[in-house]
C-alpha positions in Angstrom: -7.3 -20.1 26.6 -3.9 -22.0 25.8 -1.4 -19.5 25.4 1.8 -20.2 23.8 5.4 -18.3 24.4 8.1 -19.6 21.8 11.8 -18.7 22.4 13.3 -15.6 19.7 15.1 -16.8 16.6 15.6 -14.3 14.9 19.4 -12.8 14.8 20.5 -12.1 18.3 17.1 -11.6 19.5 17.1 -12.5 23.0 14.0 -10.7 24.1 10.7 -13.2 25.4 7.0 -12.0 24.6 6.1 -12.7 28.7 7.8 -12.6 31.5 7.0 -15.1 34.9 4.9 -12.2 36.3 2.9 -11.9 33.1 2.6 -15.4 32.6 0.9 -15.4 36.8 -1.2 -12.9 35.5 -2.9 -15.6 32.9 -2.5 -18.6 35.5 -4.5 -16.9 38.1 -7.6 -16.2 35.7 -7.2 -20.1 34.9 -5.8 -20.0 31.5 -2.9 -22.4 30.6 0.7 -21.3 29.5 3.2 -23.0 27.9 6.7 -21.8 27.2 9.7 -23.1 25.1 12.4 -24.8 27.2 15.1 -21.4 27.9 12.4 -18.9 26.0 13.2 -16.4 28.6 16.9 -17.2 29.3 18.2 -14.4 27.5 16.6 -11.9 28.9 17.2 -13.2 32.7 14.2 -15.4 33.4 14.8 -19.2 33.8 12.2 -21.8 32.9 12.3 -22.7 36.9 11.1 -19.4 37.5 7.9 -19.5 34.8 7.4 -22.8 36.2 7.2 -21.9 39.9 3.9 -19.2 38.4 2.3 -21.9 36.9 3.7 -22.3 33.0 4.7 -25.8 31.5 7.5 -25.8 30.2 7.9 -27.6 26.4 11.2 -28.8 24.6 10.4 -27.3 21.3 9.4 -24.6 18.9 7.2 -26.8 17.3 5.4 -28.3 20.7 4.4 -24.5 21.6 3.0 -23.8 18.6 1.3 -27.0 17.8 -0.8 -26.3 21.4 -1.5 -23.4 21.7 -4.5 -20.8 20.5 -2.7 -17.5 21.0 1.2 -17.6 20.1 3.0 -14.6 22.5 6.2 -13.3 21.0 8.1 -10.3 20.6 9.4 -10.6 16.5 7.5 -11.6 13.7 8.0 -14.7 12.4 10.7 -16.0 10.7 10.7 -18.8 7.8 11.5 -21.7 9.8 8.5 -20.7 11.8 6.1 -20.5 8.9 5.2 -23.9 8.3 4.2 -24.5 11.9 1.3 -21.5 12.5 -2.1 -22.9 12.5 -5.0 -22.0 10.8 -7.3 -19.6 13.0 -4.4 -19.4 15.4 -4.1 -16.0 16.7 0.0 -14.5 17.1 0.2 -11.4 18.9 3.8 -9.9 18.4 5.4 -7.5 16.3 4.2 -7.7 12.4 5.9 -4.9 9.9 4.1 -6.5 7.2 5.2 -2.9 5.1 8.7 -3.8 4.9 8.1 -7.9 4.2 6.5 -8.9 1.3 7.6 -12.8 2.0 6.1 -12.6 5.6 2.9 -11.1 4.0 2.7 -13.9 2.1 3.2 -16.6 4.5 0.8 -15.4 7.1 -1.8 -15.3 4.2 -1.0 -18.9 2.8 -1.3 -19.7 6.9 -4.3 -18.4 7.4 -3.2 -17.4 10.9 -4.9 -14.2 12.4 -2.2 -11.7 12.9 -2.8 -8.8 15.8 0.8 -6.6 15.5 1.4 -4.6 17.9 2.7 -1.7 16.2 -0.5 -0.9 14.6 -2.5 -0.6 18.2 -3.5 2.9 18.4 -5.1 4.9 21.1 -7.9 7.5 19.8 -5.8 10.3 20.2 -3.0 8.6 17.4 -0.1 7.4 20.2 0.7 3.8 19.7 1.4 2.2 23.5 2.5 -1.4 22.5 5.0 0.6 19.9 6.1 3.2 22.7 8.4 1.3 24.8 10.6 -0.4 21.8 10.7 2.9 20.3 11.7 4.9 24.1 14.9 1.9 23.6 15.4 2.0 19.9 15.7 6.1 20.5 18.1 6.1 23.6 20.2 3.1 21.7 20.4 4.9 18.1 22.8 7.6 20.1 24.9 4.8 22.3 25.3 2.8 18.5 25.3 5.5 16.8 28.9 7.6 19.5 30.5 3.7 19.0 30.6 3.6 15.4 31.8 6.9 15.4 34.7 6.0 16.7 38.0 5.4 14.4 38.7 1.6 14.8 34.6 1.2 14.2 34.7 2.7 10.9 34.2 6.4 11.9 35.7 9.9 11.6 37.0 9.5 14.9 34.7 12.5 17.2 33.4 12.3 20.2 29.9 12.6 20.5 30.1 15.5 23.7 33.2 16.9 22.5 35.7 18.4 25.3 36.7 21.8 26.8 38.3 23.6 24.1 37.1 21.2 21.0 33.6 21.4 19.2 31.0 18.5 19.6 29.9 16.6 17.3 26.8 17.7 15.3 23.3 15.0 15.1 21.0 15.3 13.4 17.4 13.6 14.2 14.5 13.0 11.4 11.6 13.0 13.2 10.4 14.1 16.3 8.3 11.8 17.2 9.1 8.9 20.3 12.5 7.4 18.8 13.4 11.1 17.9 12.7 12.6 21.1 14.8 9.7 23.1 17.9 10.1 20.5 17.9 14.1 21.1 17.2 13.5 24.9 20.4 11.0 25.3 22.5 12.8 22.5 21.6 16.0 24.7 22.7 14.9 27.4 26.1 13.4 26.3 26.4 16.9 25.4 26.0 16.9 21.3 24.7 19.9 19.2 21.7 18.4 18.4 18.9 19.4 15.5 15.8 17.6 15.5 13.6 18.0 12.4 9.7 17.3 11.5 6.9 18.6 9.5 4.5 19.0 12.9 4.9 22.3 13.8 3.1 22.0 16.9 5.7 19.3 18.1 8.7 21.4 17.7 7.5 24.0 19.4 6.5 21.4 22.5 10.2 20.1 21.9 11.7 23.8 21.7 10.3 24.5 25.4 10.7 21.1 27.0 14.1 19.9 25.5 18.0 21.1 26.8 19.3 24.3 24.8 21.8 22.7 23.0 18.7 20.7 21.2 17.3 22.8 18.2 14.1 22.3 16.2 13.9 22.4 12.5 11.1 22.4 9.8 12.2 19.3 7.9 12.0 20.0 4.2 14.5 18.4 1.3 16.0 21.9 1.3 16.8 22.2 5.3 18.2 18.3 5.1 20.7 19.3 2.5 21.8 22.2 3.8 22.3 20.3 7.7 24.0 17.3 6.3 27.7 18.7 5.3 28.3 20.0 8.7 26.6 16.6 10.8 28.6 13.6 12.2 25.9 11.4 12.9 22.3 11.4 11.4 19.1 9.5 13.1 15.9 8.4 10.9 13.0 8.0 13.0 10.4 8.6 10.7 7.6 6.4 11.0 4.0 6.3 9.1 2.1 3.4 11.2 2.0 0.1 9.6 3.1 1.7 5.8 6.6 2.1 4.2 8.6 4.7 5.4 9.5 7.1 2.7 12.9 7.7 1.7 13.9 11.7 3.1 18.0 10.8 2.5 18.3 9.9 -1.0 21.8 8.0 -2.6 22.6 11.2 -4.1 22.6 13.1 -0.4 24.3 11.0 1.5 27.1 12.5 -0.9 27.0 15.6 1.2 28.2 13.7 4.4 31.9 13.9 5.2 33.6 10.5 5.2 33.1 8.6 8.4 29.8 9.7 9.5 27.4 7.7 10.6 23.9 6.9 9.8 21.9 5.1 12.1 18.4 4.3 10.3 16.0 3.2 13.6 12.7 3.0 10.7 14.5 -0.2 9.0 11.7 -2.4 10.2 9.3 -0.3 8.1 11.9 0.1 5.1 14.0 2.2 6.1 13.9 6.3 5.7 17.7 6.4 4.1 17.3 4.9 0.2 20.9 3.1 1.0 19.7 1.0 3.8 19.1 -2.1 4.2 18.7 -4.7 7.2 21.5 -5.5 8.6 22.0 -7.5 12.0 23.6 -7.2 15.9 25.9 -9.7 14.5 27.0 -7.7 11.6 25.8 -4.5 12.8 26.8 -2.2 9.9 28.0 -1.3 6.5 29.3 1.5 4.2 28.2 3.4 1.4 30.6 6.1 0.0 32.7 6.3 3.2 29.7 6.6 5.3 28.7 4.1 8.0 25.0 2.3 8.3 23.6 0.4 11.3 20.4 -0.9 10.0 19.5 -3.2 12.6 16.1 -4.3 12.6 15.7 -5.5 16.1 17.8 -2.7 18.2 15.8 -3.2 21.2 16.9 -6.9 21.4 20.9 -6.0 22.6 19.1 -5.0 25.7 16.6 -7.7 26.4 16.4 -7.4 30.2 15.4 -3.5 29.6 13.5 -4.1 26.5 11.3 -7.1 27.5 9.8 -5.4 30.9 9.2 -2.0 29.1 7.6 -4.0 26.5 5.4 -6.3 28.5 4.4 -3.8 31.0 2.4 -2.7 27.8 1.4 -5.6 26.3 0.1 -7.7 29.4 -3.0 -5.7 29.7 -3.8 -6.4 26.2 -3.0 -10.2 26.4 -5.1 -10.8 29.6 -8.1 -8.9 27.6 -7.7 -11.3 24.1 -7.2 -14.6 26.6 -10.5 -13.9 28.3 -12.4 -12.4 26.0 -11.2 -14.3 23.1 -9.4 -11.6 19.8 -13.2 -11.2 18.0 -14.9 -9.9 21.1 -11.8 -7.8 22.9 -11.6 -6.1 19.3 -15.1 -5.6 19.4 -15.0 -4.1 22.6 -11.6 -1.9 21.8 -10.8 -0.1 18.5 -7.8 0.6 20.0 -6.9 -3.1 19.7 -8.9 -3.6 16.7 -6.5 -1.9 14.6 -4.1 -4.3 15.5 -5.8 -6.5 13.2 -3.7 -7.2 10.2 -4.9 -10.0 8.4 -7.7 -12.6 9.9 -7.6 -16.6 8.1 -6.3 -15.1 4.9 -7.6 -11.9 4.4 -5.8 -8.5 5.0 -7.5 -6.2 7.4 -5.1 -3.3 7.9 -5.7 -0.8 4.8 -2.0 0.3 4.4 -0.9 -3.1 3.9 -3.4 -4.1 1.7 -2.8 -0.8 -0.1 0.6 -1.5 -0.3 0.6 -4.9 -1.9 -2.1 -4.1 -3.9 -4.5 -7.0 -2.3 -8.1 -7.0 -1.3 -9.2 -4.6 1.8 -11.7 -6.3 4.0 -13.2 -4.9 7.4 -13.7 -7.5 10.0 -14.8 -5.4 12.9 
């Protein structure tokens, strides 16, 4: 198979959908692999070193994509990319079609057959290409999250950990689930008073035994939100419903409860957003505020640590890539339902209920 691996354009996104040992992995089962001229840069790897594994390196966005039969990237595509997907051509990346009603569009006109990574999932309900981003977008949510609490960032001025002889500050955590579990692990250990909320009952008590003291579970409820938001600093929503919008558990009105300067730091924006005042924002211009409280919203958080980000993420996704270049996307979906619920749309039809759902379009099963 020709595989293609474009270089990120999206907003500060410096993350690359293979890495030179991935890419060997392809070579050596005699598939070809062509990547964009400095596609790896940012995250460390130089076009010498895909080179020296076998890749050919192209000048352009538009070379990679006009070769190749499976496009390799990490973010879904933007509009300058639209015009230059091919029919039947198979992307393998990051979708959120939920969240983009433009992109949904586009990748319909296109034709293209889109396998998203976020909607992979393993029989017992974990998704392992979504895993890894979400293990980085958790840890990061409490290192943004301590910044913009600071004063000249826009914050009330706390420390996250506090010190001898002064409180520290209170998080709060929607969802327990990867993101939340990272956030309370690094906002435990920076020494925070953390509360960590969800609806599965079974998880908190797993969370209860294995997490630090100074981490507490709560049944998450309108109710219990209310009542833990005038006493919190800095509040993490990490409430995600697999390929569907993320419902809305801080409404305008709440956020009114918050003292000015807290933060809000809403990791579910790719999938809407969980916090009804978010919106996308960008590691350029990173937040915002709504009634004296501060929003990071940024869509890609991962991608400020592409070195990190791009080898937790490929160590999951190479496995996956190696089985659709040999097997071909129809047969290893076949063969895995795992990977067959990856499917989102297939040459202009949506295949992933939620969306469909969503948009209120046509449902049709392909495998």
């Amino acid at each position: 198979m020709i595989v293609g691996v474009p270089k990120e354009i999206k907003n500060n996104e410096n993350r690359v959908g293979m890495t030179p040992s991935n890419v060997y992995e392809l070579v050596k089962r005699g598939h070809t692999v062509y990547v964009q001229h400095t596609a790896g840069e940012g995250s460390g790897f130089s076009d010498e070193e895909y080179e020296k594994v076998g890749a050919k390196i192209l000048p352009t966005i538009a070379d990679v994509y006009s070769i190749a039969e499976m496009i390799v990237k990490v973010k879904e595509p933007i509009e300058p990319e639209y015009d230059l997907i091919k029919e039947g051509q198979l992307l393998f990346t990051y979708f959120h079609f939920a969240s983009d009603p433009e992109l949904t569009e586009a990748m319909l006109k296109r034709k293209a057959i889109c396998l998203a990574y976020e909607t992979v999932r393993l029989a017992d309900g974990s998704l392992p290409l979504l895993v890894p981003m979400s293990e980085v977008a958790g840890r990061m949510s409490i290192q943004e999250g301590a910044r913009f609490l600071e004063k000249p960032q826009g914050g009330k001025g706390i420390l996250l950990g506090g010190v001898p002889g002064v409180r520290p500050a209170k998080v709060l955590i929607l969802g327990a689930g990867v993101v939340g579990t990272n956030a309370a692990i690094m906002a435990a250990g920076l020494g925070a008073d953390v509360t960590i909320m969800d609806i599965n009952l079974k998880r908190l008590r797993h969370l209860s035994e294995v997490l630090p003291k100074n981490v507490h579970t709560l049944y998450s409820s309108e109710h219990n939100i209310r009542q833990e938001l005038p006493t919190t600093d800095l509040v993490i929503g990490s409430v995600l419903i697999p390929g569907d919008k993320t419902p809305h558990l801080i409404t305008r009105d709440m956020i009114k409860l918050l003292r000015k300067g807290s933060v809000m730091v809403d990791v579910a924006i790719d999938q809407g957003g969980c916090f009804e005042t978010s919106h996308a924002t960008t590691h350029s211009d990173p937040v915002y505020e709504v009634d004296g409280i501060v929003h990071y919203a940024v869509a890609n958080i991962p991608g400020a640590v592409p070195y990190t980000s791009t080898l937790a993420l490929t160590n999951a996704t190479t496995p996956y890539t190696v089985r659709l270049a040999e097997k071909g996307w129809k047969k290893a979906c076949e063969e895995d339902p795992a990977l067959a619920q990856g499917l989102n749309m297939v040459e202009g039809k949506v295949t992933f209920k939620a969306v469909a759902d969503l948009y209120n379009l046509p449902f049709e099963k392909v495998i």
